[in-house]
Gaussian input, Z-matrix of N, CA and C with variables (Angstrom, degrees):
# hf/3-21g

backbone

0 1
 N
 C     1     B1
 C     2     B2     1     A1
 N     3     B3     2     A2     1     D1
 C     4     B4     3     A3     2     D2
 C     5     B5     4     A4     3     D3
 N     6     B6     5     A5     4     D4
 C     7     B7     6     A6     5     D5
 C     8     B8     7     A7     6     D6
 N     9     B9     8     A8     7     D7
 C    10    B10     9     A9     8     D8
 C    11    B11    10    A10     9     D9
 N    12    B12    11    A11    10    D10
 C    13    B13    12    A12    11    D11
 C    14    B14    13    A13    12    D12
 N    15    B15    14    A14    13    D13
 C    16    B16    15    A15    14    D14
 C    17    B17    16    A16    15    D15
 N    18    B18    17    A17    16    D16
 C    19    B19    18    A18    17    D17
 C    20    B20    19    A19    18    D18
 N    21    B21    20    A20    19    D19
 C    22    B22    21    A21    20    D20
 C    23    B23    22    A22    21    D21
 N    24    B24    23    A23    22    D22
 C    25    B25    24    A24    23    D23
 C    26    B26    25    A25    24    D24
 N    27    B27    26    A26    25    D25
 C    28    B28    27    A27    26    D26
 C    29    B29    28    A28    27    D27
 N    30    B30    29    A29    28    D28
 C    31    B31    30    A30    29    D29
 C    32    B32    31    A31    30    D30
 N    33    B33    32    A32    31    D31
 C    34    B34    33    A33    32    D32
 C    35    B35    34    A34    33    D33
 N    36    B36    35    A35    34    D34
 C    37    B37    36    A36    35    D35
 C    38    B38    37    A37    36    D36
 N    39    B39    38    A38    37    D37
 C    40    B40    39    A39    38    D38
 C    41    B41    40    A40    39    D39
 N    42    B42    41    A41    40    D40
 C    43    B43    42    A42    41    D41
 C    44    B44    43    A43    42    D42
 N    45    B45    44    A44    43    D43
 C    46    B46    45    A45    44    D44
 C    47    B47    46    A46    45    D45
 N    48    B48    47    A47    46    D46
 C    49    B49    48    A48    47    D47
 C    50    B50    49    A49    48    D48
 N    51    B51    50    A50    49    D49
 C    52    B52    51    A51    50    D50
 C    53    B53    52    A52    51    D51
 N    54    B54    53    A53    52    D52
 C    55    B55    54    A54    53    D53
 C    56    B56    55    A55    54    D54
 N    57    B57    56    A56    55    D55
 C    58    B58    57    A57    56    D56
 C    59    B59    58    A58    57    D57
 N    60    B60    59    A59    58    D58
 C    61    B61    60    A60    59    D59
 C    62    B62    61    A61    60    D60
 N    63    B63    62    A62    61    D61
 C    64    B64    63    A63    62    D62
 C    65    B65    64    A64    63    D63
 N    66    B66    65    A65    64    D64
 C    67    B67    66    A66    65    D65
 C    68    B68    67    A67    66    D66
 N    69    B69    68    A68    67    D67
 C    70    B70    69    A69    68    D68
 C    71    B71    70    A70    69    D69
 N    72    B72    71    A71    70    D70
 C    73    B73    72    A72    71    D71
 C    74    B74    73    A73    72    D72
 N    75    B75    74    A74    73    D73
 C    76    B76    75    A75    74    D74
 C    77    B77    76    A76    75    D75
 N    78    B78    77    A77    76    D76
 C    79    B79    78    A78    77    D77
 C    80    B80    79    A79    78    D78
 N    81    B81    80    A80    79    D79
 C    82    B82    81    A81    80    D80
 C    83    B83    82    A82    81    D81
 N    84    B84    83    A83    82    D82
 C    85    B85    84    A84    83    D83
 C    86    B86    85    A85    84    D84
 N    87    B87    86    A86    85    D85
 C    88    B88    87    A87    86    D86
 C    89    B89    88    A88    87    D87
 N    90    B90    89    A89    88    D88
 C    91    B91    90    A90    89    D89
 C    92    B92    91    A91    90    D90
 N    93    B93    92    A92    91    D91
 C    94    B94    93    A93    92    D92
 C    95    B95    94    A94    93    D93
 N    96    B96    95    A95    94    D94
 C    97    B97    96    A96    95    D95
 C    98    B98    97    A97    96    D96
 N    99    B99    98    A98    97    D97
 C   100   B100    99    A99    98    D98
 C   101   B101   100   A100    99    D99
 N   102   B102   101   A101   100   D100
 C   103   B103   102   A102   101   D101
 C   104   B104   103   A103   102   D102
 N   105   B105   104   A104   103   D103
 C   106   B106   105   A105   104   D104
 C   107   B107   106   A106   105   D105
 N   108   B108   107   A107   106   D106
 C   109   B109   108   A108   107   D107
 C   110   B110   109   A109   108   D108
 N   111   B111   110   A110   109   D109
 C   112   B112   111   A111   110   D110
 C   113   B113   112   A112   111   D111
 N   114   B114   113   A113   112   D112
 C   115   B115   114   A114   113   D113
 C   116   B116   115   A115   114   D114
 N   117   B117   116   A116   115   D115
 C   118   B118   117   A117   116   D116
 C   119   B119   118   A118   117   D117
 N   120   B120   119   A119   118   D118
 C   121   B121   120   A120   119   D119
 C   122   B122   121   A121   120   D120
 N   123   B123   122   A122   121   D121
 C   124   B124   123   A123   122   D122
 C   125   B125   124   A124   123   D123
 N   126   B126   125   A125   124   D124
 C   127   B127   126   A126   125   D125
 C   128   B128   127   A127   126   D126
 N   129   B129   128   A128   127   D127
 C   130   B130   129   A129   128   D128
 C   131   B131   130   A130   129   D129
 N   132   B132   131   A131   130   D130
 C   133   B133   132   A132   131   D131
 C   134   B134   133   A133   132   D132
 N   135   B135   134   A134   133   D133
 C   136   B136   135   A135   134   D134
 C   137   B137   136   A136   135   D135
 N   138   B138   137   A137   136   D136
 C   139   B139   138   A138   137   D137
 C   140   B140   139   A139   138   D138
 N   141   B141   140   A140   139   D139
 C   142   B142   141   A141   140   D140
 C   143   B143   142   A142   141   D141
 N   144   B144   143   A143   142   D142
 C   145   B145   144   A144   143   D143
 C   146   B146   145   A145   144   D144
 N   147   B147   146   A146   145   D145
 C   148   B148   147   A147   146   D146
 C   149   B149   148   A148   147   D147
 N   150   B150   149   A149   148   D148
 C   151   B151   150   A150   149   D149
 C   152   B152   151   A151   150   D150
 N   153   B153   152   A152   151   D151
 C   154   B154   153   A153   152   D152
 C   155   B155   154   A154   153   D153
 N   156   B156   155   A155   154   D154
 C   157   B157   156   A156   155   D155
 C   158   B158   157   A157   156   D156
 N   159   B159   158   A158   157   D157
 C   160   B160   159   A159   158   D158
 C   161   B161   160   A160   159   D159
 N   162   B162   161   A161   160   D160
 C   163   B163   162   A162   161   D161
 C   164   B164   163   A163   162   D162
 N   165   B165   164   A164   163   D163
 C   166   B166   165   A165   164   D164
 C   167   B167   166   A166   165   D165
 N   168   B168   167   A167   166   D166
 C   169   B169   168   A168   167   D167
 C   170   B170   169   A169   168   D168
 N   171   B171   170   A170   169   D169
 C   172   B172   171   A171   170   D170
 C   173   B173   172   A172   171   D171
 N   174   B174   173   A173   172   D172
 C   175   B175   174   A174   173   D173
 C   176   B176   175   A175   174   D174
 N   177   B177   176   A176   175   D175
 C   178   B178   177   A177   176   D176
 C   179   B179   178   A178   177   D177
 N   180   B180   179   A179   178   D178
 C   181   B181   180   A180   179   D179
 C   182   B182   181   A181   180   D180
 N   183   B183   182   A182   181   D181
 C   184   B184   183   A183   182   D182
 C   185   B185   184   A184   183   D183
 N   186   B186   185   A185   184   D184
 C   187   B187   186   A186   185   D185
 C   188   B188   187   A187   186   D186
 N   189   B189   188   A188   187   D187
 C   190   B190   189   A189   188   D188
 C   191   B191   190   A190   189   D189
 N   192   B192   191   A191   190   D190
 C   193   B193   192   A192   191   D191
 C   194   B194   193   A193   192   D192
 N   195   B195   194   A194   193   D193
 C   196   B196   195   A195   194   D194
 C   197   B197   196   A196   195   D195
 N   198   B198   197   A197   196   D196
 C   199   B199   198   A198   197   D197
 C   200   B200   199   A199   198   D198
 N   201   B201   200   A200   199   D199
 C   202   B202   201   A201   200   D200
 C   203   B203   202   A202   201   D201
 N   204   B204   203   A203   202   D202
 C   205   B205   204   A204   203   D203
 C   206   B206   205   A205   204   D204
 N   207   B207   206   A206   205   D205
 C   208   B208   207   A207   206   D206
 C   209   B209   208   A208   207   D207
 N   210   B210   209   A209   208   D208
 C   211   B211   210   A210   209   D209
 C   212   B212   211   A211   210   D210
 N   213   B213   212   A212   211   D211
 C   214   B214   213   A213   212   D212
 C   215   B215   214   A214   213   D213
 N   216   B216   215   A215   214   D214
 C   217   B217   216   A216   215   D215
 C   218   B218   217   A217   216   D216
 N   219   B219   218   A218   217   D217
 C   220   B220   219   A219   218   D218
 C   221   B221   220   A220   219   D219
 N   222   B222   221   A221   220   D220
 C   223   B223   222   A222   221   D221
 C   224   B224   223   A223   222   D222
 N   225   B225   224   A224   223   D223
 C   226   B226   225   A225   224   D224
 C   227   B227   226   A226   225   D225
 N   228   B228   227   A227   226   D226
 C   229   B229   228   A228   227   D227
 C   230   B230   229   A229   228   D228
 N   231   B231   230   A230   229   D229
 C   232   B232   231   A231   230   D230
 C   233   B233   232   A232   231   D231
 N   234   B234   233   A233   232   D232
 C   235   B235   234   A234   233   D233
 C   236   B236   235   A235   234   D234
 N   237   B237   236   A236   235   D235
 C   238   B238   237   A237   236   D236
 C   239   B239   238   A238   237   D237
 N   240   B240   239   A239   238   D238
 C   241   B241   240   A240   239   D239
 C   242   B242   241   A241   240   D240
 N   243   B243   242   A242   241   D241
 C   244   B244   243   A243   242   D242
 C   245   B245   244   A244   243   D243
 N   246   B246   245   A245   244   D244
 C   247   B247   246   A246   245   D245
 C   248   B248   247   A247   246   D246
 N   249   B249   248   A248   247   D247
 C   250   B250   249   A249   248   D248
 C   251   B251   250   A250   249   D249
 N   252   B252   251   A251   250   D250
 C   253   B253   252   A252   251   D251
 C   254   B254   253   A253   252   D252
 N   255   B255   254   A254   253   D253
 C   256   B256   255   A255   254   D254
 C   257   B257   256   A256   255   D255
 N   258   B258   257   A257   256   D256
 C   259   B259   258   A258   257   D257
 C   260   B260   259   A259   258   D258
 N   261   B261   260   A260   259   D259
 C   262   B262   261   A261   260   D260
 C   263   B263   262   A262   261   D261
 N   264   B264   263   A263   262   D262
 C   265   B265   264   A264   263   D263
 C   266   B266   265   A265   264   D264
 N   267   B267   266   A266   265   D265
 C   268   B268   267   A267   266   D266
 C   269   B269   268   A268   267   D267
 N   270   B270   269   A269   268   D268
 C   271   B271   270   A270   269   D269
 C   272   B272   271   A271   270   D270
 N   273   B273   272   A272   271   D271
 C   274   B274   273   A273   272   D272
 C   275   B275   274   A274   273   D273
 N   276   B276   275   A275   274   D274
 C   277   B277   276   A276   275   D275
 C   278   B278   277   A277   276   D276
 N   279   B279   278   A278   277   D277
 C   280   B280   279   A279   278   D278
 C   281   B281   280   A280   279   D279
 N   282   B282   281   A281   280   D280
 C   283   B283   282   A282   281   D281
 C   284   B284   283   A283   282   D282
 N   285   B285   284   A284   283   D283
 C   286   B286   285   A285   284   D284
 C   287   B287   286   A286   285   D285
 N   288   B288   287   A287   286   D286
 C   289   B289   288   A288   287   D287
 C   290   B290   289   A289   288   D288
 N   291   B291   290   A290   289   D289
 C   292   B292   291   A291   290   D290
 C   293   B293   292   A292   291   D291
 N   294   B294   293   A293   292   D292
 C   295   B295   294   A294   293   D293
 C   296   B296   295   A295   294   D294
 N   297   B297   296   A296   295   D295
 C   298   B298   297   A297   296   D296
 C   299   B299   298   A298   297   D297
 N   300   B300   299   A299   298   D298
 C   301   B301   300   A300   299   D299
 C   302   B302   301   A301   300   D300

   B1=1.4330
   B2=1.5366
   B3=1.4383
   B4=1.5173
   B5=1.5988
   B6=1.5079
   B7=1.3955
   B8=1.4177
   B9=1.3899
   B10=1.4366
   B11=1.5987
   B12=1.4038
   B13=1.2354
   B14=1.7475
   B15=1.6194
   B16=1.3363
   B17=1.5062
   B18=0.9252
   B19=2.0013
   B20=1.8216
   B21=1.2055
   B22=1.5807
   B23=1.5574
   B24=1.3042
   B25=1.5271
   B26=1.3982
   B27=1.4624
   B28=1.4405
   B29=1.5212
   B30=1.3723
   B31=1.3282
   B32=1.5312
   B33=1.4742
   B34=1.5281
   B35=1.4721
   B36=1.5131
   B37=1.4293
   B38=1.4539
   B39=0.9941
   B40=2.2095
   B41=1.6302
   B42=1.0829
   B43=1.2324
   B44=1.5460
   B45=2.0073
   B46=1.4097
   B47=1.1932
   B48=1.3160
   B49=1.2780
   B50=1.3557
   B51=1.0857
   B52=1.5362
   B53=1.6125
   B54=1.5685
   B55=1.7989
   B56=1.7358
   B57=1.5320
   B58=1.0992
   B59=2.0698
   B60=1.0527
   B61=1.5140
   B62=1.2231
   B63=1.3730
   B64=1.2696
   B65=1.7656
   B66=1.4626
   B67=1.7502
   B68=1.7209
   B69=1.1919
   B70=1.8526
   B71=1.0345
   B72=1.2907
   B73=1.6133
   B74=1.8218
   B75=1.4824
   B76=1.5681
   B77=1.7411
   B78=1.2756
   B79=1.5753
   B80=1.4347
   B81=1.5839
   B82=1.3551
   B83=1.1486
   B84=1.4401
   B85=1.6285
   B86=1.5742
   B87=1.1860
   B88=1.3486
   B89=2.2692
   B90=1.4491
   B91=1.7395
   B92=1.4243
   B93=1.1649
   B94=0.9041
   B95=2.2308
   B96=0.8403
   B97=1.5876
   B98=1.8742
   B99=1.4212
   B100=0.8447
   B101=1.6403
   B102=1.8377
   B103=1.2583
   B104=1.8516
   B105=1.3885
   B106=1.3297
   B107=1.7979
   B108=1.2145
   B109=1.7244
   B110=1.6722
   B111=1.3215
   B112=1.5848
   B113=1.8706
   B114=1.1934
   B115=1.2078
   B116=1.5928
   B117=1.4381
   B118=1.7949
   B119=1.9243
   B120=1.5045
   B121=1.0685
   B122=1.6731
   B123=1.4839
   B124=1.5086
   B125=2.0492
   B126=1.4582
   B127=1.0359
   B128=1.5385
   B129=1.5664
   B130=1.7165
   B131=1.5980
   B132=0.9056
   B133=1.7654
   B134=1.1478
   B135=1.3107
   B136=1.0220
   B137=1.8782
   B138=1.2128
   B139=1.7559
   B140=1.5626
   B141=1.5534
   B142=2.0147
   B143=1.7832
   B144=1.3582
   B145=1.1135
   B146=1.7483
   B147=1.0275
   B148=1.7601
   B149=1.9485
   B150=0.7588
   B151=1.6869
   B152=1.9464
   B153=1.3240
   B154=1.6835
   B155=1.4029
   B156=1.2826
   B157=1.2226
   B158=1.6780
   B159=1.4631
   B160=1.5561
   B161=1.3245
   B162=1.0560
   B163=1.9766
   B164=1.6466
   B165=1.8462
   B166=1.0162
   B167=1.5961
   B168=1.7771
   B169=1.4800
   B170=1.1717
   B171=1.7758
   B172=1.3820
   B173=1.1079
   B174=1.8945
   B175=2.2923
   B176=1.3164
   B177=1.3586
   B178=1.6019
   B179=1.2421
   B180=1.6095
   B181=1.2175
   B182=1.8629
   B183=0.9585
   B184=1.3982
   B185=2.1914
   B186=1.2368
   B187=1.9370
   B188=1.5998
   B189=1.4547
   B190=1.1666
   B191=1.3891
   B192=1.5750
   B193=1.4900
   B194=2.2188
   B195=1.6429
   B196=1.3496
   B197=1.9414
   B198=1.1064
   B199=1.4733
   B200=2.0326
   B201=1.1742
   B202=1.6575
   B203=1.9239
   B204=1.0794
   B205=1.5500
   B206=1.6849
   B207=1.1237
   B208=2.0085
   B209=1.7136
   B210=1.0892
   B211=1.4058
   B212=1.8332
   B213=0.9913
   B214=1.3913
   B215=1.2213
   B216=1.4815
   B217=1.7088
   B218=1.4008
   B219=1.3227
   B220=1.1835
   B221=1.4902
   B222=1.5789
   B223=1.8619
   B224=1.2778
   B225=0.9776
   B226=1.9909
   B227=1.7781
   B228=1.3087
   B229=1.3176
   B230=1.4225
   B231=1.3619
   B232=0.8701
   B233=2.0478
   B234=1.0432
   B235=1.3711
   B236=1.7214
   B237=1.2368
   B238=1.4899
   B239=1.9055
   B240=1.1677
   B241=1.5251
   B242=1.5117
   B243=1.7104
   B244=1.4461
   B245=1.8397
   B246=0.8431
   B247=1.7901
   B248=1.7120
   B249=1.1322
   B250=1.4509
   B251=1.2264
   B252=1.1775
   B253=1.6821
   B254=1.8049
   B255=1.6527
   B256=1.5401
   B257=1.6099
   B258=1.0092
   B259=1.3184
   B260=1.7891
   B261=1.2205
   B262=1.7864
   B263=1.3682
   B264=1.4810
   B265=1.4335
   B266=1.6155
   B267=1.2081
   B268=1.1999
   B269=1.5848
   B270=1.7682
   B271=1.3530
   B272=1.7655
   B273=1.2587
   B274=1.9211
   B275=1.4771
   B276=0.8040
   B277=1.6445
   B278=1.8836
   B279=1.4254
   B280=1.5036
   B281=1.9715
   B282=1.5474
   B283=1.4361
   B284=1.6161
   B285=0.9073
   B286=1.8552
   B287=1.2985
   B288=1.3528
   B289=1.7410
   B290=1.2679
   B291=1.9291
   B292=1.2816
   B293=1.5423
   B294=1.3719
   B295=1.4634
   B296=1.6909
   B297=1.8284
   B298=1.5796
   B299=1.5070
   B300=1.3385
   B301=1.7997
   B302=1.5979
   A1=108.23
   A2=123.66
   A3=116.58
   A4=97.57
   A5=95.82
   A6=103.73
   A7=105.95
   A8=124.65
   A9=127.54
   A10=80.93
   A11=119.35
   A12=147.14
   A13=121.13
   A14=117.64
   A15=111.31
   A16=110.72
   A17=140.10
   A18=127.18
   A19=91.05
   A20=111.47
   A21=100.27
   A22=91.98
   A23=100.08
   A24=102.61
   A25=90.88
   A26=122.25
   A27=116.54
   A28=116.47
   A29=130.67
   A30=136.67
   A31=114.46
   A32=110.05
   A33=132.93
   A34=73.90
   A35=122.49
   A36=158.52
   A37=130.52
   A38=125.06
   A39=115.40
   A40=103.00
   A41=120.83
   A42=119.35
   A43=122.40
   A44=114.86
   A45=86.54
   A46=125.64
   A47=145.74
   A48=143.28
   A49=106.25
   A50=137.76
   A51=135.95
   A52=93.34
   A53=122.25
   A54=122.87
   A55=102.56
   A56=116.66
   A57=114.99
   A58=95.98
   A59=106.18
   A60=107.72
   A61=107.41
   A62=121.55
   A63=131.35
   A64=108.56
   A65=99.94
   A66=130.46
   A67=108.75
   A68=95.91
   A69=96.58
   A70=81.25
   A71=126.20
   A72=133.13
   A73=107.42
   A74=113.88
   A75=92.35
   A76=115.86
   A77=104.28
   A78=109.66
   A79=95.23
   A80=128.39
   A81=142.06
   A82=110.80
   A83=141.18
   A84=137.22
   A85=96.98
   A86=129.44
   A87=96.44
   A88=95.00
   A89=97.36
   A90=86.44
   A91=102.93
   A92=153.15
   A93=138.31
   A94=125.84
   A95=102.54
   A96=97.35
   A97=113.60
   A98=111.50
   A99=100.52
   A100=100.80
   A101=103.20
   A102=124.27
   A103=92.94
   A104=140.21
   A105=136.71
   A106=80.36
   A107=93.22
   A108=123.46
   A109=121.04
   A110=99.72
   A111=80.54
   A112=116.20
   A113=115.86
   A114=114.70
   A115=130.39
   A116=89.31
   A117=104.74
   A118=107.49
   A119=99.54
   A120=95.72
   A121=144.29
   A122=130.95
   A123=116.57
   A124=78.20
   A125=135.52
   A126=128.70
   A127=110.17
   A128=111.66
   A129=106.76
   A130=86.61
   A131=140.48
   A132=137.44
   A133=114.25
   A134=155.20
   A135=142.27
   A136=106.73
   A137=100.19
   A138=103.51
   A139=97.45
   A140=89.25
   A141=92.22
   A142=82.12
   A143=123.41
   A144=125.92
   A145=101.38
   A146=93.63
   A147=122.33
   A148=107.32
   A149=132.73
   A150=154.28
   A151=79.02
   A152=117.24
   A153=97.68
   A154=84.17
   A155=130.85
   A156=147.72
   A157=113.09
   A158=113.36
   A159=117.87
   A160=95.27
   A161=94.04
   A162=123.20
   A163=98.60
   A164=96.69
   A165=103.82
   A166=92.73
   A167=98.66
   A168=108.90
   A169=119.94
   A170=121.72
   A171=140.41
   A172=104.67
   A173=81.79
   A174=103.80
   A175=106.77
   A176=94.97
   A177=105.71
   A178=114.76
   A179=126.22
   A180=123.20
   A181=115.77
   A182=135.78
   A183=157.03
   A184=71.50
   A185=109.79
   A186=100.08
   A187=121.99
   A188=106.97
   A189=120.57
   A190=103.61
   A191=123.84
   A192=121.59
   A193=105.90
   A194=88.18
   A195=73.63
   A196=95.52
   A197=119.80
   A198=124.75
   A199=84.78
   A200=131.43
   A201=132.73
   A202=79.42
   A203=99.01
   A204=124.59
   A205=125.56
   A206=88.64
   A207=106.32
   A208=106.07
   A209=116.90
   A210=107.21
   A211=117.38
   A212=129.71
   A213=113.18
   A214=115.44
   A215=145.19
   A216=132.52
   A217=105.74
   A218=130.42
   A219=124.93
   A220=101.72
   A221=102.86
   A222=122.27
   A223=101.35
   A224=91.57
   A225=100.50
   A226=109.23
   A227=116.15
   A228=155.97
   A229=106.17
   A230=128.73
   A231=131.01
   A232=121.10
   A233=111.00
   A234=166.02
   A235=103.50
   A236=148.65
   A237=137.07
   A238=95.01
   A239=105.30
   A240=121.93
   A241=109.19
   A242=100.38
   A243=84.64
   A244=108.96
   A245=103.00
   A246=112.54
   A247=90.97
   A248=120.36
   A249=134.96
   A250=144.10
   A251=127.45
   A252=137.74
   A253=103.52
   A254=101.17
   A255=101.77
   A256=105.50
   A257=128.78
   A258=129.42
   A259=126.97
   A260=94.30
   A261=103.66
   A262=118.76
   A263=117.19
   A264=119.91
   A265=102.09
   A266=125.47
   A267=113.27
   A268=117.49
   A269=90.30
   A270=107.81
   A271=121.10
   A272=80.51
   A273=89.20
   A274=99.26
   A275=149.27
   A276=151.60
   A277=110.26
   A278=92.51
   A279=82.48
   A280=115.17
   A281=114.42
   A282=108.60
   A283=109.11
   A284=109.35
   A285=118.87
   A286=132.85
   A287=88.28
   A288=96.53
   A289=132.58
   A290=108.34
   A291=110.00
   A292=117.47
   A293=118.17
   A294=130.32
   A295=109.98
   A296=118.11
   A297=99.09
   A298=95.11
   A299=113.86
   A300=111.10
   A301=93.65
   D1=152.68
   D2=-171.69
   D3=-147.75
   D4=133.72
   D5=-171.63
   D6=-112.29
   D7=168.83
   D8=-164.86
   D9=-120.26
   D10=125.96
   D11=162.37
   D12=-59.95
   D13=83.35
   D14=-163.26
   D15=-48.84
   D16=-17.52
   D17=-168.37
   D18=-87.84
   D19=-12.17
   D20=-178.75
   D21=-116.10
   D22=97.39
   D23=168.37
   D24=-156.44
   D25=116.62
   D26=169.10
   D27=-112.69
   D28=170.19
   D29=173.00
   D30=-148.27
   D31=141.56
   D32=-141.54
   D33=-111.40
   D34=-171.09
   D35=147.39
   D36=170.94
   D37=140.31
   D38=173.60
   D39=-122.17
   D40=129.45
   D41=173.18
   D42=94.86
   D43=-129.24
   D44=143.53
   D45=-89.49
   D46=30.22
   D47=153.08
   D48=-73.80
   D49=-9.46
   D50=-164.23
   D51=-109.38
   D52=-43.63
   D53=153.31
   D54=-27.65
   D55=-60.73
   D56=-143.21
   D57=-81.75
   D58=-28.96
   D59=174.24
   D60=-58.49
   D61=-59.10
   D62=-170.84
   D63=-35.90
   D64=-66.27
   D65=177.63
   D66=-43.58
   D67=-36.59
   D68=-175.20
   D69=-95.87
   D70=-124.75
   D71=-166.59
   D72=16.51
   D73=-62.47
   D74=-176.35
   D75=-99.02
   D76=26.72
   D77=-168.73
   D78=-114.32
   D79=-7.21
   D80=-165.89
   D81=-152.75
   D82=31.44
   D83=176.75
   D84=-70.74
   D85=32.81
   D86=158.85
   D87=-104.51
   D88=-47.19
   D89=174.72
   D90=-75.46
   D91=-33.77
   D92=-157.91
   D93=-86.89
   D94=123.26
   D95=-161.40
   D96=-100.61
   D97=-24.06
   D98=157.08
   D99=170.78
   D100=158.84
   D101=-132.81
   D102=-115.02
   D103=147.07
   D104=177.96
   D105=-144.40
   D106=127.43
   D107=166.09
   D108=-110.50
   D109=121.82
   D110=152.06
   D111=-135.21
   D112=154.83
   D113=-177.11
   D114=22.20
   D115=47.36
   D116=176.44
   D117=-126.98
   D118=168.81
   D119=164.65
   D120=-105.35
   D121=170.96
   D122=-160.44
   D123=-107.60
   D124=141.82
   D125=148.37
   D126=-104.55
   D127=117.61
   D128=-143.82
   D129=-94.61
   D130=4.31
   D131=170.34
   D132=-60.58
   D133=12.93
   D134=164.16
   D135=-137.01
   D136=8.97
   D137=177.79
   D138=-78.20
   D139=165.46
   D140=-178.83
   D141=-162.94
   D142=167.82
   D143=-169.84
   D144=-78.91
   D145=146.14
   D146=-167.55
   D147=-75.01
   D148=112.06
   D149=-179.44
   D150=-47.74
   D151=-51.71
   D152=-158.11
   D153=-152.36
   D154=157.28
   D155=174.63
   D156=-43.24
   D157=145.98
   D158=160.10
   D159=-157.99
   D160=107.75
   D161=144.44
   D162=-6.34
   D163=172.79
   D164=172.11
   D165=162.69
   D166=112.35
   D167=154.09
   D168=-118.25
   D169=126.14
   D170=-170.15
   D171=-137.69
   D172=109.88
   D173=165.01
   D174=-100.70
   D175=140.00
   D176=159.25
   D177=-146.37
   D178=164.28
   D179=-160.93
   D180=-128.70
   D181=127.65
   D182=-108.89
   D183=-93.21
   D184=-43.37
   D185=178.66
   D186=-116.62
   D187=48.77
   D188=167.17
   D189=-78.47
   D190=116.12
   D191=-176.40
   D192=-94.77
   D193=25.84
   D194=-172.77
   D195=-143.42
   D196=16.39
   D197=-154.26
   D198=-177.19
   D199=52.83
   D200=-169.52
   D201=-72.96
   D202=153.23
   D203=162.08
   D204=-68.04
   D205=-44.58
   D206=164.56
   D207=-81.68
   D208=-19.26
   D209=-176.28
   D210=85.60
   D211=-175.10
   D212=168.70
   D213=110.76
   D214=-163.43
   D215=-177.15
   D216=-53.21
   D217=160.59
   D218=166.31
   D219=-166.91
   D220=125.74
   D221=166.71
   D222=133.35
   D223=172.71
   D224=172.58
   D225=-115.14
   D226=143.55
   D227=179.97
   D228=54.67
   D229=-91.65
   D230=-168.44
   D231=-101.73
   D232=-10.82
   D233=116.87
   D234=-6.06
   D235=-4.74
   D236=-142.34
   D237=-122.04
   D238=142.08
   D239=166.41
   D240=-136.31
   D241=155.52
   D242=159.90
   D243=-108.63
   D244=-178.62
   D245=-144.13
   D246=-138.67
   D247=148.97
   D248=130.64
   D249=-81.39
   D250=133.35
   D251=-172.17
   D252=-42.99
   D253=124.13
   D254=-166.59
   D255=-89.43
   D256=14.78
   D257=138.47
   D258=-59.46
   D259=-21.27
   D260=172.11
   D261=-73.65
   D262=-9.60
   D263=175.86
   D264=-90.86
   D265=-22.60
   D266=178.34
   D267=-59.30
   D268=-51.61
   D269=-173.65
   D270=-59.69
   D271=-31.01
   D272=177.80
   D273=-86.13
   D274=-41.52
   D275=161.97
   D276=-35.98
   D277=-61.73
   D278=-176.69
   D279=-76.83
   D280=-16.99
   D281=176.01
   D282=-72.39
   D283=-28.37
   D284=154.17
   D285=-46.55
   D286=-46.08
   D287=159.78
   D288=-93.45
   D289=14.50
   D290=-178.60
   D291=64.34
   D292=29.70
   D293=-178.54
   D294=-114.53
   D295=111.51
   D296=-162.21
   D297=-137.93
   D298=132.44
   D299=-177.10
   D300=-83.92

């Protein structure tokens, strides 16, 4: 019989799949071990500090018109939000993990 080892359980996403990583990964850090984002967003309202560590690699790209790096309007035409600077997911990621410069 073969069991899947909960601290090794990772989850991928881009976009809103990278929403949805975000959402599991900190809605489940106890199975979940660590989180890879790309060009999505973190909605940090429902994070709370993490029982045990989870990882976390987050790309984003300097002309994403929908995920901007500074944060700020984002989409085309009718389509537009405003957004926060995606460096803020780091920061809310690591105060989660109890990690503070």
């Amino acid at each position: 019989m073969t069991f899947i080892d909960p601290r090794k359980i990772f989850v991928a996403g881009h976009s809103n799949g990278a929403a949805m990583a975000f959402r599991l990964a900190a809605s489940r850090p106890d199975i979940i071990a660590a989180a890879g984002v790309c060009a999505g967003h973190l909605f940090p309202g429902f994070m709370g500090k993490f029982p045990s560590p989870v990882s976390l690699i987050c790309l984003s790209g300097d002309q994403d018109p929908f995920a901007p790096l500074e944060g700020g309007i984002a989409g085309f035409g009718k389509r537009k939000a405003m957004t926060r600077a995606q460096r803020l997911n780091a920061d809310d990621w690591a105060k989660a993990n109890s990690i503070t410069n």
